[in-house]
C-alpha positions in Angstrom: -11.0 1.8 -20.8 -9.7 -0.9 -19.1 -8.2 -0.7 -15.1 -5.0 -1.5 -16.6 -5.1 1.0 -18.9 -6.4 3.7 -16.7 -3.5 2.9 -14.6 -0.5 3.2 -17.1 -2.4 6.2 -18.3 -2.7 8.2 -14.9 -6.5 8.6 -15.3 -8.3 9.0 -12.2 -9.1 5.7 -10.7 -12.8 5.8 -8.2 -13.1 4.6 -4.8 -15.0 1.4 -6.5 -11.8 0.9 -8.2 -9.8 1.3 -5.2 -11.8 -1.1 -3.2 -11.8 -3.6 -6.3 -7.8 -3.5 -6.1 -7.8 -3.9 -2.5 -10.3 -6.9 -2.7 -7.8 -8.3 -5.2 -11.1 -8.2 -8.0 -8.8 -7.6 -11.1 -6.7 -10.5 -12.1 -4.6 -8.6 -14.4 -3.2 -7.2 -11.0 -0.8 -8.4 -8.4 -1.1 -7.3 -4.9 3.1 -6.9 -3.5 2.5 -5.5 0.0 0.1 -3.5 2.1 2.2 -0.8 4.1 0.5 0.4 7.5 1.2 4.2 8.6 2.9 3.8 11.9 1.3 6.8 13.3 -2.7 6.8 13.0 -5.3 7.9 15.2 -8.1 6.4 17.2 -10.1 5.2 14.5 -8.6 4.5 11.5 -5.0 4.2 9.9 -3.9 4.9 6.4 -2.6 1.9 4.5 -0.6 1.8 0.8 -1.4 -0.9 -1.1 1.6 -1.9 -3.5 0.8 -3.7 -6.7 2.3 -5.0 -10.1 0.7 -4.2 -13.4 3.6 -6.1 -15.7 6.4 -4.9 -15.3 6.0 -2.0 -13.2 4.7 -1.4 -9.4 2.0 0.9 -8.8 0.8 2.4 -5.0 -2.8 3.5 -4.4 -4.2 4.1 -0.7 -7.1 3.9 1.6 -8.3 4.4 5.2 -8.7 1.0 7.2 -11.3 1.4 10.4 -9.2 0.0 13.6 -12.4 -1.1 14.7 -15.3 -2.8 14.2 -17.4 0.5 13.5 -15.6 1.8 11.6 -15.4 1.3 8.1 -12.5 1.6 5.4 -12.8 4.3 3.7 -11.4 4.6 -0.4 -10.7 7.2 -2.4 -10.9 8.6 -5.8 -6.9 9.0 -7.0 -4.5 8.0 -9.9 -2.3 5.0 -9.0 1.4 6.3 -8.4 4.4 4.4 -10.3 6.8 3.1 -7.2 9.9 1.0 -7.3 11.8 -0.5 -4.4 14.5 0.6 -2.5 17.0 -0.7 -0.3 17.8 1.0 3.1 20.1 -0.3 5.5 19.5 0.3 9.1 21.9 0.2 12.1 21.9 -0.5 16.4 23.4 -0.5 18.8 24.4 -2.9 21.1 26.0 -3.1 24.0 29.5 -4.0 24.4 28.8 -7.2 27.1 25.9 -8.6 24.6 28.4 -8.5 21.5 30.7 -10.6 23.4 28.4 -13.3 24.2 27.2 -14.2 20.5 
């Protein structure tokens, strides 16, 4: 079975897999965006990696090492269909600063 296939199928993807789609080994894949969780700890961080398998975007994660020690770490899991989605976000500003623009 193909990675392609094992994606649209929701089989269980290993943490070979997951590296290989990180390290951007599959060409029938197309890395969109890595999102970094905010809020980590000392030594590592999770990250989403966002990717398109034709017409649909897919999410699979791993651990990246915030330092030099430590190592990423990938996981077995089955990809998760995503789609986009627009949020707008609001400040505030002060009164003076609006003036001056």
């Amino acid at each position: 079975m193909t990675i392609v296939e094992k994606i649209k199928n929701g089989v269980e993807l290993s943490d070979k897999e997951i590296e290989s789609i990180y390290h951007e080994k599959y060409k029938e894949l197309s890395i969109i965006e890595e999102v970094v969780d905010p809020d980590h700890d000392r030594w590592s961080t999770n990250v989403d990696i966002i990717f398109g398998v034709e017409d649909k975007l897919y999410s699979v994660y791993f651990d990246r090492g915030l330092t030099e020690s430590q190592p990423d770490w990938f996981y077995k899991q089955v990809a998760v269909e995503v789609y986009k989605k627009a949020i707008t976000s609001y400040i505030y500003v002060k009164v003076e600063e609006e003036s001056q623009q």
